[in-house]
N, C-alpha and C positions, 0 to 999 in steps of 0.2 A: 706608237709604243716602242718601235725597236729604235729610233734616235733616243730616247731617253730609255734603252736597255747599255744602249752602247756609249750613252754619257754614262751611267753608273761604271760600266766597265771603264772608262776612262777613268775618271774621279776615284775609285780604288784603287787604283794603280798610282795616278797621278800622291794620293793622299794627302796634299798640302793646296792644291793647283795654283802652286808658283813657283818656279823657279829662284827665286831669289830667297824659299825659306830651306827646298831638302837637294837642290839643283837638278830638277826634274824637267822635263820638258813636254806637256800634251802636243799628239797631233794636230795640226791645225788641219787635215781632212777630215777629221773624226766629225761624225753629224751633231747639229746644235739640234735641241730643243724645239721644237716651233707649234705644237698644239695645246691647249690648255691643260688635256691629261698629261702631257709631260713635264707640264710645268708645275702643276700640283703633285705630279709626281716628287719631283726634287723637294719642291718646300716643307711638304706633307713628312719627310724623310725626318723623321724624330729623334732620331740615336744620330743625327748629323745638325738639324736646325734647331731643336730642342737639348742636345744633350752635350753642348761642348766650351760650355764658357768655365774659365783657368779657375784651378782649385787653390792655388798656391797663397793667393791672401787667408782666405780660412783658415788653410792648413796653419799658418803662422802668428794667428790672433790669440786671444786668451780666452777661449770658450772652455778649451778642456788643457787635459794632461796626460802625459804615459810615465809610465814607471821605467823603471832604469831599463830592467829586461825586454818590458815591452819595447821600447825604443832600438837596443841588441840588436831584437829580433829580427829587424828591418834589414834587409839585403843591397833595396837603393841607396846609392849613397847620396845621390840629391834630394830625394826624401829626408833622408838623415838630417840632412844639411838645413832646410825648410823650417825642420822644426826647432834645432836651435838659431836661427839666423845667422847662419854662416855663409861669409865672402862666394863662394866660389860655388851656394845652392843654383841649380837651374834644372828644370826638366824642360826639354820639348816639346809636349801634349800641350803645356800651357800657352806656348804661341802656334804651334801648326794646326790644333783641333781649332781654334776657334777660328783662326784666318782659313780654315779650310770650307768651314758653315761660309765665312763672305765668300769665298767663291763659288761658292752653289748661288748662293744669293743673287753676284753676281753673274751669271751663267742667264740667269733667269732676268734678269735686269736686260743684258745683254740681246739675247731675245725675243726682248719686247718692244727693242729699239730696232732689231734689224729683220727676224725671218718669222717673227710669228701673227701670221696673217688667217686674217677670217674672223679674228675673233671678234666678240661683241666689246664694244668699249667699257660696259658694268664692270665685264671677269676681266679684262685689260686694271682697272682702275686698283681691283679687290687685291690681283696678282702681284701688280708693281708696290701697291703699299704696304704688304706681307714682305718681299724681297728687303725694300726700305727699312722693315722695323727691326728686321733679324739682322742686316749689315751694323742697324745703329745701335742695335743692345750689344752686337758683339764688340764692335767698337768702345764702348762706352767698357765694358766689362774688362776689356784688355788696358784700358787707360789706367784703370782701379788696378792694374801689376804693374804694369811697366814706363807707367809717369809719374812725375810728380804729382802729390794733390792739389789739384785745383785754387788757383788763388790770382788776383789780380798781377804779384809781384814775378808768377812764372809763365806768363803766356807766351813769352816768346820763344820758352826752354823745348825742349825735343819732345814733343809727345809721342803719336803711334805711327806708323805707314797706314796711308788711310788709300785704302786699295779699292778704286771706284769702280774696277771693269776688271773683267775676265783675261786681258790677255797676259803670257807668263810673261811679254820682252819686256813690260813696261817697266820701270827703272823704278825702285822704290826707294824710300828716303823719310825720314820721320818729320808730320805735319809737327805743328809746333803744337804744343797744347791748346792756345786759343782759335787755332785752326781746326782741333781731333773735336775741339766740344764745338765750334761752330758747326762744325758738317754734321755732327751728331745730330744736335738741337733741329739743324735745317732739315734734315731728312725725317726727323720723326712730325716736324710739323706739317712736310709733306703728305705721308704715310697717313697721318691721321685724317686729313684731307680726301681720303680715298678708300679709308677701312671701312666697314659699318660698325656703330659704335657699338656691337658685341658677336659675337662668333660664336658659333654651337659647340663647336669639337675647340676645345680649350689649346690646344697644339696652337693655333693658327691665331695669328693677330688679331686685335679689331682696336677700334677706337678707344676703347677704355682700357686697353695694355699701354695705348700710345698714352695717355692722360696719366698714366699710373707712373711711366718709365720716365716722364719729363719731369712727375713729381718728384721723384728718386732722385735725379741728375740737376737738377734746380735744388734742392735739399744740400746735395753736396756742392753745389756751385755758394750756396748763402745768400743763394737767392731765392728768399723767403715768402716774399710776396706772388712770386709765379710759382713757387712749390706749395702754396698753401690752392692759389688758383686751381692747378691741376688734378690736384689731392681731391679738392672739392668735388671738380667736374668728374674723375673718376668712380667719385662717392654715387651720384648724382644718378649715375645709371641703374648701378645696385648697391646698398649699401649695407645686405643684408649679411650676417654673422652666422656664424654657427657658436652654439651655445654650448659650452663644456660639460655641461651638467648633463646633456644627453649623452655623451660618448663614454664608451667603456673605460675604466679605467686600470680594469687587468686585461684587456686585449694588448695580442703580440701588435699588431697596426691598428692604434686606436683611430688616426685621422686617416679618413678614406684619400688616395690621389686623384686628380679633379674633382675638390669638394667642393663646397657652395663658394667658401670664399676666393677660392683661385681662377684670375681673369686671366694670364696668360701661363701656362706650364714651363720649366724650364729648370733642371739640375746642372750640376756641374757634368764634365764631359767623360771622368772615372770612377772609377771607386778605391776612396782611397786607403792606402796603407796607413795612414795615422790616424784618421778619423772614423775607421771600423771598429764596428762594438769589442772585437776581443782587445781592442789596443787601448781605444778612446776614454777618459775616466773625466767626466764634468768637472770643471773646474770646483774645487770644495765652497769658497766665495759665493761664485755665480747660483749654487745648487742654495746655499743656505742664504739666499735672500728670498727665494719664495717663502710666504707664510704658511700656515697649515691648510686655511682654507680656500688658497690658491690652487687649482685646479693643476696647475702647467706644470706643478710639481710632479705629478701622477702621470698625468698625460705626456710628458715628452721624456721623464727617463722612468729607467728601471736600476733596480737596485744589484751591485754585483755581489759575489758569494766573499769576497774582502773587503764588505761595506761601501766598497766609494758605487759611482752612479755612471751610468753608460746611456746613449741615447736612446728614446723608443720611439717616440712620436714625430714625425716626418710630414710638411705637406706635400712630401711625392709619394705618400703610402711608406710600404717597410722600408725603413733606414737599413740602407746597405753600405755608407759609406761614400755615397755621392748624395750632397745636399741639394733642397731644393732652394732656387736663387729666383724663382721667375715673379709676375703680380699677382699678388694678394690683395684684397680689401682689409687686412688686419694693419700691414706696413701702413696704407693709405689711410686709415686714423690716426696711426703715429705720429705718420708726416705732418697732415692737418692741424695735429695738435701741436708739435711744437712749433711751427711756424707761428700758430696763433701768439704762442706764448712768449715769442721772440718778438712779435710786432706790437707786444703789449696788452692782449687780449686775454687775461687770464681768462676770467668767464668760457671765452670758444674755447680754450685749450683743456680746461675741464670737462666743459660738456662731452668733446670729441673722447677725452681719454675715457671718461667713467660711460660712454657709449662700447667702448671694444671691452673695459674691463669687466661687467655686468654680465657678458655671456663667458668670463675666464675664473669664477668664483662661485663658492655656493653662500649664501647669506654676504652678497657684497655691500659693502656702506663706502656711496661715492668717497670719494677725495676733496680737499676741499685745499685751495691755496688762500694764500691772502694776497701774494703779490704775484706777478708774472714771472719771477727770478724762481720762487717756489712752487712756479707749475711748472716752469724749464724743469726744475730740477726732478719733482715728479716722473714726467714723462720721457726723461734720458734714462733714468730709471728701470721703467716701464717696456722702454723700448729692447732695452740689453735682455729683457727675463723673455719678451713676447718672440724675438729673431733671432732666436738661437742654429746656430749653423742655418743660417737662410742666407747666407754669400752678404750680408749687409754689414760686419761687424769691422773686417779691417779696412774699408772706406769712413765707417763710425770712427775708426781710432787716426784712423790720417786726416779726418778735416776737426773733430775733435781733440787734437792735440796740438791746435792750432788758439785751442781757450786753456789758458794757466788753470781754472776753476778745474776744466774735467780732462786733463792731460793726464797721462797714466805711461808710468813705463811698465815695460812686461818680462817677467820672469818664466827660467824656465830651471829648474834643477835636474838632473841629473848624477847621483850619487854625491860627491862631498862638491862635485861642477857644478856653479852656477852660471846663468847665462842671462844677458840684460839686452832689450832694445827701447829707449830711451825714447821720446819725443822729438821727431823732428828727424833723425837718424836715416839718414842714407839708406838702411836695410829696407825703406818703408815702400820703394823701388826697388821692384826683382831684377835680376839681371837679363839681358836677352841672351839667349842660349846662345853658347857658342857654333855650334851644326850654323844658327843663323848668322851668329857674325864671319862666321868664316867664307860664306859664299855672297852675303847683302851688301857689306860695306858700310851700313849701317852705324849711328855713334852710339856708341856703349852708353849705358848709366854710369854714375858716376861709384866712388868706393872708394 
């Protein structure tokens, strides 16, 4: 226990553990890790492995709105900037919290290759595929800021630093995109390889977070036929719902946090300034496409004292302003469904969808398409009303704006100021902070 008292003191202090993000430097006397409780200590570590994937796509999608004043009010000025998409927006948090979870991860990775001995090879297997899934969801998460979206035409373009081991001198350099998603994919196929397919304490990986997370990253790849596979196998374990009709719908936290349907936990890494209830106001659009007998109208907002709608309903429990982004079984019928509908299956893509809508309605009457173009459309639909602030929307609008049919530029007013980001638009890539260009070396996105 006291090596891993004296890595946490390190790791706080360190607070990035690399050198090339705040120019820090850990001692290399400092003790590594080497028992199991130390090493479930680190992963087990929630508000670091659970809580730190970038907010900054959300923050700048079209879920909601602020009023002029609300917006005033804000004292950051990268905040500020975020949310009209302006050149010169960047915070910190959104690259050193999450690269900071990889290096716990890897810390843990690291000492399972080098001083941690004795152990049984089961909690070796469980460990290293826990370390693997957190490195590849934060990777994967960082890709959705700071890359281009995913497409055959940009694989050789700059993707992430893809940061495999613990030590600070190692010289980082941005993989290429089809190298940030091969390592991804490859590590989680590992990982799955090693997890049990489900885990008690919802913090911790298991095999149905990996099946869920490759559906997600397959979805956004368009690669439809292995995201509908995964979707499946996720299903496959528990496919069980929770039904709307039971939950309160004047409770302050009507969805409990780890509820039936949540297989892996995971919020963004703050709470933020634009997207807390005294600021945040639902998109007017987004609110008035629920119908009346739609349940998620109730359940996810409340109503403000000047009419417009603020959020209430959260799968991490009370909405404070960090959302939750981690696997659900709700996404994993989405997915399912639209792949089916994409491969031509209308039929699966109905069944899948009028399966998750049936527990989101009271007197629900399925859906019915007649062509596969009319359950696509259905279920992109569907998907926009069920993921609201769940970290899925501006990866939705970067590979979605990729189809002329569901391309959407986004507005933002502010008093007689309007503000536009367009399709396809460079903003769609955050910038990497300067703190890190200034000591990485690293190439800029583009502007």
């Amino acid at each position: 226990m006291r090596t891993y008292l004296t890595l946490l003191v390190f790791c706080c202090v360190l607070l990035n553990g690399c050198n090339d993000y705040l120019d820090l430097k850990p001692d290399k006397k400092m003790a590594i890790p080497s028992t199991s409780g130390d090493l479930w200590a680190i992963l087990d570590n929630y508000a670091i492995m659970n809580q730190s994937t970038p907010m900054a796509g959300e923050e700048s999608a079209d879920t909601y709105y602020l009023t002029e004043s609300s917006y005033n009010s804000i004292s950051n000025v990268n905040t500020r900037n975020n949310y009209i998409w302006a050149d010169q927006g960047e915070r910190i948090g959104d690259w050193s919290n999450p690269y900071r979870a990889i290096f716990y991860a890897n810390v843990v990775l690291d000492a399972l290759n080098d001083k941690a001995k004795g152990l049984a090879e089961d909690e070796k297997k469980v460990i290293r595929g826990s370390a693997l899934f957190f490195r590849s969801f934060l990777f994967y998460e960082l890709a959705q800021v700071f890359a281009k979206p995913y497409s055959e035409e940009v694989l050789s373009s700059p993707g992430i630093p893809l940061r495999l081991d613990s030590d600070p001198d190692a010289a980082s350099f941005r993989a290429s995109i089809g190298d940030t998603y091969a390592q991804i994919i490859s590590d989680l196929k590992l990982a799955g390889s090693l997890l049990p397919v489900t885990s008690a304490p919802k913090n911790r990986p298991s095999g149905a977070a990996v099946y869920g997370l490759l559906a997600r990253i397959y979805l956004n790849m368009g690669e439809y036929e292995n995201a509908s596979l995964y979707a499946d196998s996720c299903l496959s374990v528990n496919n069980a719902l929770m039904d709307y009709n039971s939950l309160s719908k004047t409770a302050t936290t009507p969805i409990a946090r780890f509820n039936d349907e949540v297989i892996l936990a995971s919020r963004s890494y703050d709470l933020s300034n634009l997207l807390g209830t005294s600021r945040c106001r639902v998109d007017t659009l987004l609110y008035n496409s629920y119908v009346a007998n739609d349940l998620r109208k109730v359940i996810f907002f409340k109503k403000n004292t000047d009419g417009s709608y603020t959020i209430k309903g959260s799968y991490d429990g009370a909405y404070n302003g960090g959302f939750f982004n981690g696997i659900a079984k709700d996404e994993q019928y989405l997915i399912l469904a639209e792949c089916k509908a994409r491969l031509g299956d209308t039929q699966g893509a109905m069944a899948a969808l009028n399966t998750l809508l049936s527990k989101r309605f009271t007197g629900f009457t399925p859906y019915v398409a007649a062509t596969s173009q009319q359950a696509l459309d259905l279920v992109l639909a569907e998907r926009r009303k069920e993921l609201v602030l769940r970290g899925t929307r501006w990866s939705d609008l970067r590979r979605l704006n990729k189809e002329p049919k569901y391309a959407v530029s986004l507005k933002r007013k502010l008093g007689s100021k309007e503000y536009e980001l367009v399709p396809g638009d460079k903003r769609y890539v955050m910038l990497i902070p300067t703190k890190v260009m200034n000591v990485s070396g690293l190439v800029q996105n583009e502007r």
